[in-house]
C-alpha positions as CSV (number, residue, x, y, z in Angstrom):
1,X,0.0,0.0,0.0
2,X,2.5,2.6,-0.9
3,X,1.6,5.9,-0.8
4,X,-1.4,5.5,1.6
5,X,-2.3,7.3,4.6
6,X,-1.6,4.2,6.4
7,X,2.0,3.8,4.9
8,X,4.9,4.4,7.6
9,X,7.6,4.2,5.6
10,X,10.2,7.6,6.1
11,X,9.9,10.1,3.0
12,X,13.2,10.5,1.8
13,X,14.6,12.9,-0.3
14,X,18.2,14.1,-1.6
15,X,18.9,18.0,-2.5
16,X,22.2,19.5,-4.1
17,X,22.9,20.3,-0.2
18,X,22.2,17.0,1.4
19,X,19.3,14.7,2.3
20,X,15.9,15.2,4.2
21,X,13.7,12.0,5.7
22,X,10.4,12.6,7.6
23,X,10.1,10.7,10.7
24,X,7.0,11.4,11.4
25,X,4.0,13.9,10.5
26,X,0.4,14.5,11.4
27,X,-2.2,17.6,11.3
28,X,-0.4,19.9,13.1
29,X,3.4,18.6,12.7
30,X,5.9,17.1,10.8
31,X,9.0,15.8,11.8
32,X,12.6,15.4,9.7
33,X,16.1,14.4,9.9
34,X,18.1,16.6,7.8
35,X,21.4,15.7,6.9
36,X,23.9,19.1,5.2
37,X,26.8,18.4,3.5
38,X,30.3,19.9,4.5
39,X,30.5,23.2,2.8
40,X,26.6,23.4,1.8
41,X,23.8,25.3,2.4
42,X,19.7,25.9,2.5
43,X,18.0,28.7,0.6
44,X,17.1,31.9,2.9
45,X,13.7,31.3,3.1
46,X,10.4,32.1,5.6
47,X,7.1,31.0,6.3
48,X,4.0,32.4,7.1
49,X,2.1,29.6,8.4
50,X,4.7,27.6,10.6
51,X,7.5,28.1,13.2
52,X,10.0,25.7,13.6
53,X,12.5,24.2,16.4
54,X,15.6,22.5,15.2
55,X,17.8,20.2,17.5
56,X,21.3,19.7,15.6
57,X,22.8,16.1,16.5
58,X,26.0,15.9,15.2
59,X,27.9,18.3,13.5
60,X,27.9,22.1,13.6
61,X,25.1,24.6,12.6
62,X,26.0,27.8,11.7
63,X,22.3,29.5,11.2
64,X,21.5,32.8,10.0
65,X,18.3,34.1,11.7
66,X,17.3,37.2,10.6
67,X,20.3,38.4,9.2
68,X,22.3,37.5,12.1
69,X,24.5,34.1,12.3
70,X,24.1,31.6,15.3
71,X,26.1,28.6,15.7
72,X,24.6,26.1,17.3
73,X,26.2,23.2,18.5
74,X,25.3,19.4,19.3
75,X,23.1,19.0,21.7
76,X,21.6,22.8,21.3
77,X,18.7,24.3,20.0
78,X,16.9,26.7,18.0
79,X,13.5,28.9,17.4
80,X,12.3,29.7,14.1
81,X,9.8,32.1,14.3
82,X,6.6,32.4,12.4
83,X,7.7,35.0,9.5
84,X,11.7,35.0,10.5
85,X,14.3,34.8,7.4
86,X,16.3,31.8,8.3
87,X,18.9,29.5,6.4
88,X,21.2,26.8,8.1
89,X,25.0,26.7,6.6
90,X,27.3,23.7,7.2
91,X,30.7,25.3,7.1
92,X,32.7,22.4,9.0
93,X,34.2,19.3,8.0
94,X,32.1,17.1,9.5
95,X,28.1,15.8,8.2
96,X,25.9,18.3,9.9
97,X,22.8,16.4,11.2
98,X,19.3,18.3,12.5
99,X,16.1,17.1,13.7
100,X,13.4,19.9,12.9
């Protein structure tokens, strides 16, 4: 029964910067592993219907919130706000690995 409701395999993808899978997702949430390549990067992008909380894993995230960088480390967090300009950068050697 691919593709139903009912199906709960992960939805993977892979992107120019790296990979995304979604763990889980219902109504009101969905939840994904994203995995950035050393030296890559997400668009700058915001949205006007959801917030968002990422918790990096491994790695080192170096996110621009606003037009101001953050780095956030294993084991840290951080708040996307509804409407915020946000993009995460993986400038380091090493995979950089998120849960949002």
């Amino acid at each position: 029964m691919s593709g139903t409701k009912d199906d709960n395999s992960p939805k993977f993808d892979r992107r120019p910067w790296g990979t995304f899978t979604v763990l889980d997702e219902g109504e009101n949430f969905k939840v994904k592993r994203i995995e950035v390549l050393s030296g890559k990067r997400l668009s700058y992008q915001k949205h006007a219907q959801r917030a968002e909380h990422w918790v990096v894993v491994q790695g080192t995230a170096k996110v621009t919130l606003d037009d101001q960088d953050v780095i956030v480390k294993p084991g840290e967090a951080i708040d996307i706000a509804i409407g915020s300009a946000h993009r995460v950068e993986n400038s380091g050697d090493e995979l950089l690995v998120f849960i949002e």
